[in-house]
C-alpha positions as CSV (number, residue, x, y, z in Angstrom):
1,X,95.9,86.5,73.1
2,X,97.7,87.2,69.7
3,X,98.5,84.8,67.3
4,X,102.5,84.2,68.1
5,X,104.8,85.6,65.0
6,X,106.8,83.9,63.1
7,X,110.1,85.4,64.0
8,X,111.7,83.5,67.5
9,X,114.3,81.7,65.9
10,X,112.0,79.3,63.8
11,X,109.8,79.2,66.9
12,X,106.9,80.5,65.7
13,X,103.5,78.9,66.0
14,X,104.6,75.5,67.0
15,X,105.7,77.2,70.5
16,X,102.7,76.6,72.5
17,X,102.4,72.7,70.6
18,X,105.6,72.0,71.6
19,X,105.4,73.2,75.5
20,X,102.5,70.9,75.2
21,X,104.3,67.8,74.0
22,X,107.1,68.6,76.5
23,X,104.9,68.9,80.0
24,X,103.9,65.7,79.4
25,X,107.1,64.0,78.1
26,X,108.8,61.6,80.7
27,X,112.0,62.5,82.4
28,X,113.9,60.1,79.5
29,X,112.6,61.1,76.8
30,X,112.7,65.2,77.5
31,X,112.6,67.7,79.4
32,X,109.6,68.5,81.3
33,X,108.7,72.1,81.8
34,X,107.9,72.2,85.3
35,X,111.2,73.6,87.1
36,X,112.8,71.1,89.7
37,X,115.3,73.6,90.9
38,X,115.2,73.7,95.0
39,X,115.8,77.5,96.6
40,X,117.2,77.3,99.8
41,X,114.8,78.5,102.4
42,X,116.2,80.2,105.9
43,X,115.7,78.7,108.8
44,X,114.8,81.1,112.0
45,X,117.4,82.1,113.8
46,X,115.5,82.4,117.0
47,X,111.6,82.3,117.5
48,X,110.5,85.4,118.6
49,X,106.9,85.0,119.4
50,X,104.3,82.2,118.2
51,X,101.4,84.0,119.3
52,X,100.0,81.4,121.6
53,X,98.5,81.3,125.4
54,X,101.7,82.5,126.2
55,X,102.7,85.4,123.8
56,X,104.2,88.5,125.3
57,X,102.2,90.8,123.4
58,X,99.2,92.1,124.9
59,X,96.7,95.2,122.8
60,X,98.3,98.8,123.5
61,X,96.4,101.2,122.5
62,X,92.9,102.5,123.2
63,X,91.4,101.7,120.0
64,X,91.2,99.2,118.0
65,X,90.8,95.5,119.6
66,X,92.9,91.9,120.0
67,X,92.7,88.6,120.8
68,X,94.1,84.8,120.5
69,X,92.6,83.1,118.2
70,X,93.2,79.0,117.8
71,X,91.6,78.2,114.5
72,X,93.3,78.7,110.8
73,X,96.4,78.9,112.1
74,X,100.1,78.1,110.3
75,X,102.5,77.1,113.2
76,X,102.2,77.4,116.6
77,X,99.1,77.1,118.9
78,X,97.1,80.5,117.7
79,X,97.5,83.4,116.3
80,X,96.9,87.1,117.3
81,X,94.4,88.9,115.4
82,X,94.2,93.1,115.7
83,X,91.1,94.5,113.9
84,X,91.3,98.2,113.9
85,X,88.5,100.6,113.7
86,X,88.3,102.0,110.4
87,X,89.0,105.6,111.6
88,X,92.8,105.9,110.7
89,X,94.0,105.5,113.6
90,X,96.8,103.4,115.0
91,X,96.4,100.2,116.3
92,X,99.6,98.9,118.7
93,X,99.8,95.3,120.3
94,X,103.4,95.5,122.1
95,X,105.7,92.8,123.8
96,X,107.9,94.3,126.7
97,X,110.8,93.3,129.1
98,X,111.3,89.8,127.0
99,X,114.9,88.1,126.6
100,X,117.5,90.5,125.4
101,X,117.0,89.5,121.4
102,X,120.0,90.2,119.6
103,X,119.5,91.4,115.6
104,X,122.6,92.7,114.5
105,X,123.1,89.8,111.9
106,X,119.2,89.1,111.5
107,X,116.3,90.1,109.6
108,X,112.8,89.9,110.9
109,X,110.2,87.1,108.9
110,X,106.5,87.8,110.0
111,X,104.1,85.0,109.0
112,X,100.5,86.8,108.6
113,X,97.3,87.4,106.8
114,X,95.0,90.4,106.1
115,X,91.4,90.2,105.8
116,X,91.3,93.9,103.4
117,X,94.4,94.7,102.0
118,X,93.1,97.3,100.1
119,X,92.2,99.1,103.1
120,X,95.5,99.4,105.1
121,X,97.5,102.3,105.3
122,X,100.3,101.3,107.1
123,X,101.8,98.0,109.2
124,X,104.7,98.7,111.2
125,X,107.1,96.6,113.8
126,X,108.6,99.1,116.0
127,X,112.1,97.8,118.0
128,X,113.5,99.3,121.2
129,X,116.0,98.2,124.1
130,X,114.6,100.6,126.7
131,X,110.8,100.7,126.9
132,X,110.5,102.9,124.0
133,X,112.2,105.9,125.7
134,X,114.5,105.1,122.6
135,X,113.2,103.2,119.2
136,X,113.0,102.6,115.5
137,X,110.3,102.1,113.3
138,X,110.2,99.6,110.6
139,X,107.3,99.5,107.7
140,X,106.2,96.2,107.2
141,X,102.9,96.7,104.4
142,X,101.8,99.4,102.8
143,X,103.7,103.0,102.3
144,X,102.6,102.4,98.2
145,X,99.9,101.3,96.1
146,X,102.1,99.1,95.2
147,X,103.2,97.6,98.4
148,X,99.5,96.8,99.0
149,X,99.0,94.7,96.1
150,X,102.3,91.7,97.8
151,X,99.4,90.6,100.6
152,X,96.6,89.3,99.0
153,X,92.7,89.3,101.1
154,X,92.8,86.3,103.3
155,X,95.8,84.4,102.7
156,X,98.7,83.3,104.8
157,X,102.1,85.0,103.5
158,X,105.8,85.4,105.1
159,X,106.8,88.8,105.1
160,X,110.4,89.6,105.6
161,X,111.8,93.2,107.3
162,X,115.5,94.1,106.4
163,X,116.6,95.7,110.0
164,X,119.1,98.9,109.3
165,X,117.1,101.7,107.5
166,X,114.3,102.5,109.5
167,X,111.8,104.4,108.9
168,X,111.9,106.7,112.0
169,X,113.9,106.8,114.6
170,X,113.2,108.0,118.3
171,X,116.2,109.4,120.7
172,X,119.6,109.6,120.3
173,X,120.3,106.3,119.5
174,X,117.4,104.6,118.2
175,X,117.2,101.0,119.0
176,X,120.4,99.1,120.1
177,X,119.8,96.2,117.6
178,X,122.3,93.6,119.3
179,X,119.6,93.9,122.6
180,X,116.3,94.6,121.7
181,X,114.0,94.4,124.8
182,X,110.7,95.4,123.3
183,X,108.6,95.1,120.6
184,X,105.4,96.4,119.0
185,X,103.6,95.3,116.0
186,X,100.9,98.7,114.7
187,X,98.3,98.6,112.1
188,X,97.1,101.8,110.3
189,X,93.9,101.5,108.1
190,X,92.7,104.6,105.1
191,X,89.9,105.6,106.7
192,X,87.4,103.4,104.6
193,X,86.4,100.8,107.1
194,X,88.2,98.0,109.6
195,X,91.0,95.9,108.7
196,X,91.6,92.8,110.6
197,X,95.5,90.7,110.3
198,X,96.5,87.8,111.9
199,X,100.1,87.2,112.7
200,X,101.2,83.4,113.3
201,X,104.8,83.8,113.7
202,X,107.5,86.4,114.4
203,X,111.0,85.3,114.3
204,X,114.8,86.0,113.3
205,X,116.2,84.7,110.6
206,X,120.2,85.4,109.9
207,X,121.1,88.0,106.9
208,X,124.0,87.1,104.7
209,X,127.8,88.3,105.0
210,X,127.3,90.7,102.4
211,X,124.3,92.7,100.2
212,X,123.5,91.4,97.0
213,X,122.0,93.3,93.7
214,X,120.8,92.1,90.7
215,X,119.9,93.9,87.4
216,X,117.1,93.1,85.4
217,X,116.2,94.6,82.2
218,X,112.4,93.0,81.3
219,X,111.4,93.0,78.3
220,X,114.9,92.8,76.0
221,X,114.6,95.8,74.1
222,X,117.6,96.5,71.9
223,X,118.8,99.2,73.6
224,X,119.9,97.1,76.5
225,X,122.1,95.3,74.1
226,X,123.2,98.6,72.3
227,X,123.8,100.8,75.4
228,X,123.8,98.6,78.8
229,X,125.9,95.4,78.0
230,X,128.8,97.6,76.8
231,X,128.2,99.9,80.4
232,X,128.3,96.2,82.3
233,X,131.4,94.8,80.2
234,X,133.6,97.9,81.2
235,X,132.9,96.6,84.8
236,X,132.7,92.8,84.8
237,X,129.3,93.1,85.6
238,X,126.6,90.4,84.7
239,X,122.9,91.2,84.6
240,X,119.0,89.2,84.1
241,X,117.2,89.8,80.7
242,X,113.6,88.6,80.5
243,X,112.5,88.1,76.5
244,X,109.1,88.2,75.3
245,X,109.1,85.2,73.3
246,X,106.6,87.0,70.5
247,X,108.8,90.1,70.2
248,X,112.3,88.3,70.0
249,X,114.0,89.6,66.8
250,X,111.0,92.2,65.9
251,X,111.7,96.1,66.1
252,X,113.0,97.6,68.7
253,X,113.4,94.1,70.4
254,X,116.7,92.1,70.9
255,X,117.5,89.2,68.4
256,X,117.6,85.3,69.2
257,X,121.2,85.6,68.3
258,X,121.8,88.7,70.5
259,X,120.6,87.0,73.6
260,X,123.0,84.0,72.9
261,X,125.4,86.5,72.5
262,X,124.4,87.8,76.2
263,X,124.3,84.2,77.9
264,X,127.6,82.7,76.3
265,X,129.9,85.4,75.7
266,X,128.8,87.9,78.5
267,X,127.7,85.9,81.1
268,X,124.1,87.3,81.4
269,X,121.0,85.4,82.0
270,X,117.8,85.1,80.1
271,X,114.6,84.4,81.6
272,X,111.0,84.1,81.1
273,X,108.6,86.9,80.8
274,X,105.7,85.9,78.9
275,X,105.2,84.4,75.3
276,X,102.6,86.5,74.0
277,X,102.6,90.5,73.5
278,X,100.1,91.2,75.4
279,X,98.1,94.3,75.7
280,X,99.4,97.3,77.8
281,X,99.2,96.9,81.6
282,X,97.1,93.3,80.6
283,X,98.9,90.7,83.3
284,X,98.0,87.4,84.6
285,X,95.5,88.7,86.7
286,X,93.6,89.6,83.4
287,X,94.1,86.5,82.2
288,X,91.9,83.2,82.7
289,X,93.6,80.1,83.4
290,X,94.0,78.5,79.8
291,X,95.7,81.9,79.1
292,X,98.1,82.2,82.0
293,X,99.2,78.3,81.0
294,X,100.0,79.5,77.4
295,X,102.1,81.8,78.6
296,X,103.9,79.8,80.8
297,X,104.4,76.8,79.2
298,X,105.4,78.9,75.9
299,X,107.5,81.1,78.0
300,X,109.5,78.0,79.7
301,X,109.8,75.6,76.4
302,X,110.8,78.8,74.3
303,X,113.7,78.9,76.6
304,X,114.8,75.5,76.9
305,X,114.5,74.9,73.5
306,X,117.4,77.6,72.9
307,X,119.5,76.7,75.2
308,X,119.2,79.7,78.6
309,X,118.7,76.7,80.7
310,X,120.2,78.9,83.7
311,X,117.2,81.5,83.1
312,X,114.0,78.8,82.5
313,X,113.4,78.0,86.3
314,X,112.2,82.3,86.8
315,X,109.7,84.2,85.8
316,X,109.4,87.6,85.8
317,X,105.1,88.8,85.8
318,X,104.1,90.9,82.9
319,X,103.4,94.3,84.3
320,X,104.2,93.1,87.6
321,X,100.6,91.7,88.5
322,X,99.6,88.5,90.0
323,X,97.0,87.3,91.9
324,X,96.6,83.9,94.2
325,X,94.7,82.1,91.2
326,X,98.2,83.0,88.5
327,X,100.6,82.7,91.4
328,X,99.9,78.7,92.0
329,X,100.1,78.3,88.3
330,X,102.8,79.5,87.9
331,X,104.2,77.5,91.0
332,X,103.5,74.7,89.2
333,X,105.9,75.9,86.2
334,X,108.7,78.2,87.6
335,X,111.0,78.0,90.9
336,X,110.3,81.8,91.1
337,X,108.3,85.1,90.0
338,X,109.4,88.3,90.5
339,X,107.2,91.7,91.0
340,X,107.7,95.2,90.7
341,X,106.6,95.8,94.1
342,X,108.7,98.1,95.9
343,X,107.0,99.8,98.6
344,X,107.9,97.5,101.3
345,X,111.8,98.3,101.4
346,X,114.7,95.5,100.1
347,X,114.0,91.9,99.7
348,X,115.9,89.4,101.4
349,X,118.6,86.3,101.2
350,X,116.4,83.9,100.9
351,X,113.4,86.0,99.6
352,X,110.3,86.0,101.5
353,X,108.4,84.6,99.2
354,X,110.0,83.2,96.1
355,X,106.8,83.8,94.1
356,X,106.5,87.3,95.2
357,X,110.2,88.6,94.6
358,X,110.4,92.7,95.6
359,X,111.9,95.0,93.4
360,X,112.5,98.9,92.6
361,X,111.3,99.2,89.1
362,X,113.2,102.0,87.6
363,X,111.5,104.8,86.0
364,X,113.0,108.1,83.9
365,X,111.8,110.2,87.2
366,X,114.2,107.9,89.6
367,X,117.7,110.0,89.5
368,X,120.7,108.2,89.7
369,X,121.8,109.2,93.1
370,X,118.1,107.8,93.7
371,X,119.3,104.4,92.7
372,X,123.1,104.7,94.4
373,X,121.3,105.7,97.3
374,X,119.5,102.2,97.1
375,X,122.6,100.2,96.7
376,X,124.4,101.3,99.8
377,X,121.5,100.8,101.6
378,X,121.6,97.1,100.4
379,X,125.4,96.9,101.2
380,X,124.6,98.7,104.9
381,X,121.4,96.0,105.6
382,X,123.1,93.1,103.9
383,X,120.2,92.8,102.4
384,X,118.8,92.3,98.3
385,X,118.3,95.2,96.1
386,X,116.5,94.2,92.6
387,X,117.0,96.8,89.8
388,X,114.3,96.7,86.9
389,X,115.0,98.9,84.0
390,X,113.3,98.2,80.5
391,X,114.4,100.4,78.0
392,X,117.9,102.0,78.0
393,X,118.1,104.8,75.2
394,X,120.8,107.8,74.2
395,X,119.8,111.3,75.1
396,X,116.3,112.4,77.3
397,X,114.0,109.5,78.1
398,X,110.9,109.4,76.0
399,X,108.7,107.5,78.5
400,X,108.0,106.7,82.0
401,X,110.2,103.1,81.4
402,X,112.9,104.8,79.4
403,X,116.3,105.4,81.2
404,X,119.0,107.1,80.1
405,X,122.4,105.8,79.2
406,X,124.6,108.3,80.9
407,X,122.6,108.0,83.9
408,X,122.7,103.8,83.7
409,X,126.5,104.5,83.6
410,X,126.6,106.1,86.8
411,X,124.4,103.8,88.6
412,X,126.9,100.8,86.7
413,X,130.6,102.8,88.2
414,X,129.3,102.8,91.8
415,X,127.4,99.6,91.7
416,X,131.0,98.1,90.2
417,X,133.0,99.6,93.7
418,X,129.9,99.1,96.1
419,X,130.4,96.9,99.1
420,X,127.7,94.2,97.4
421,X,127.8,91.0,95.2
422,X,126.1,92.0,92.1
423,X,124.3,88.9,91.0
424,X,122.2,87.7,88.4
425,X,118.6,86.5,89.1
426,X,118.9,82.8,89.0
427,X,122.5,83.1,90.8
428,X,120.9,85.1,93.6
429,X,118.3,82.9,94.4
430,X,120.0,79.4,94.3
431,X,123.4,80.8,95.7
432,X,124.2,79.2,99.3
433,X,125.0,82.6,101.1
């Protein structure tokens, strides 16, 4: 870890001193780092299945194997683990003929944990209302590297599904979502050996009146200030910028000033990233724990020392990495993290996980109608679309994280008439939708 430069607003060195002094200061005489803020969590909607002596689901297919299991488990009496049998083939367990369910205004929350991520293809929830004569098919883990990389090996983790974009759909009319009949949870490994998962809990939970985006640029390069806040003003759009605390007012970066600018005169805000530049594609994951706390603690008194109190409850990961170690240090920081995960389809209102935020990190190869595309789908699933860009520039993108202006704009004019709330970060996550 660099030694921090003197250039944050008078910051300079005495950052990491003075997140010191301050996590250990009393609630009189400052403010503590640790966030306090309280995300609102959704309640289920209806309990579909607890996986108990008296689940529904019973093993499908003819490879692959299931049982109940009683031990380790998160609610409920048991849970129902699927191993599969290393081969690439699809494992199914499937309920049939229970209560009509009705999902029009729902979203699906899965509570589960995989033995090998690493080695999963696919996880899919499949929904019909006629014994699968008619159906559609939901991904639930994997269809990316980087949608691998949300479940971590041997952990228990809520996993949310936004119902209205699936996958595939079978017959004419897919599934009829306001009386689904029939359910079937399937499990696809690479090839490269068995992958066991449990699953605890399958339930509804309701969706919000309306789709929700936010706009994040990480990193606060300049050009955001030069190129997107003008795009965003034309529109009465607000967006999230997370600062680097080391690179604040150094080349190519936005100024102290400019991001005051941005939280009290344009209604953006700014929150954490990390305090140190680190390395390229170095995250918390690479770090040790003495490290990770640096950054954290620097990160979060940086912040609150200048004033973007709205911003210094969220994180945003360096690179977009975590693992289980850095994710329960920075629980005991920040009210939130958010990824660059975005192989598992839209987050949702409340998000799964709060520490594990999903998001489409934009890149110069993602067209704009790429990116419309994206926020209609949130508007259609009610559902929340994060946008990451990092650099904004003028003319052909000069890197895989540059994004051209023109092409911001058109993304900005439909996102300004799209049937969505465009949020901020912080606003998203502790609005009461």
């Amino acid at each position: 870890m660099g030694r921090m430069l003197d250039r944050t607003g008078g910051f300079g060195l005495v950052v990491l001193a003075l997140a010191l002094v301050l996590a250990t200061a009393s609630a009189d005489g400052g403010v503590v780092p640790a966030s306090s803020a309280a995300l609102p969590y959704a309640p289920a909607v209806a309990v579909i299945d607890l996986f108990g002596s008296d689940t529904r689901f019973v093993h499908q297919s003819a490879v692959g194997r299931s049982s109940l299991v009683a031990e380790g488990t998160v609610r409920g009496e048991g849970s129902l683990r699927v191993t599969t049998d290393g081969d690439g083939q699809q494992v199914n367990v499937r309920a049939t003929a229970v209560p009509p369910i009705d999902l029009r205004d729902a979203h699906l929350r899965l509570v589960l944990r995989v033995d090998r991520p690493e080695r999963l293809e696919h996880a899919y929830v499949y929904l019909s209302s006629d014994g699968f004569a008619n159906y559609e098919a939901y991904r639930l883990l994997g269809g990316a590297e980087d949608g691998l990389a949300y479940v971590l090996p041997d952990e228990w983790i809520a996993v949310t599904v936004a119902l209205g974009t699936p996958v595939a759909r079978v017959g004419r009319e897919g599934a009829d979502l306001g009386r689904i009949t029939d359910l079937q949870l399937s499990w696809v490994d690479r090839g490269g050996g068995p992958v066991t998962a449990d699953v605890d809990v399958l339930e509804a939970i309701a969706r919000p009146g309306r789709g929700v985006v936010s706009l994040v640029f990480d990193d606060a390069r300049d050009g955001v200030y030069r190129l997107a806040r003008p795009l965003l003003d034309r529109h009465g759009l607000r967006a999230s910028v997370a600062a680097i605390v080391e690179l604040v007012g150094t080349p190519g970066f936005m100024s102290l000033q400019e991001l005051q600018a941005l939280e009290r005169f344009a209604g953006w805000d700014v929150v954490a990233h990390h305090t140190s530049a680190l390395p390229d594609d170095v995250g918390f994951a690479d770090l040790d724990d003495e490290a990770v706390l640096a950054e954290l603690l620097g990160a979060r008194a940086w912040l609150l020392a200048h004033g973007f109190r709205r911003g210094a409850d969220h994180l945003v990961y360096p690179y977009g990495g975590f693992d289980a170690r850095s994710i329960e240090l920075v629980r005991g920081v920040f009210a939130s993290g958010r990824t660059i995960v975005r192989g598992l389809g839209l987050e949702t209102l409340p998000p799964a996980d709060p520490y594990r935020i999903r998001a489409l990190s934009v890149t110069e190869r993602d067209a704009p109608e790429a990116l419309i595309a994206a926020i209609d789908r949130a508007a259609r699933e009610r559902a929340w679309l994060v946008l990451v860009f990092h650099r904004v520039v003028e003319g052909a993108p000069d890197g895989d994280t540059a994004y051209r202006g023109q092409d911001l704009a058109a993304v900005v004019a439909h996102l300004a008439a799209a049937d969505v709330d465009v949020l901020t970060l912080p606003e998203a996550l502790t609005a009461d939708r």
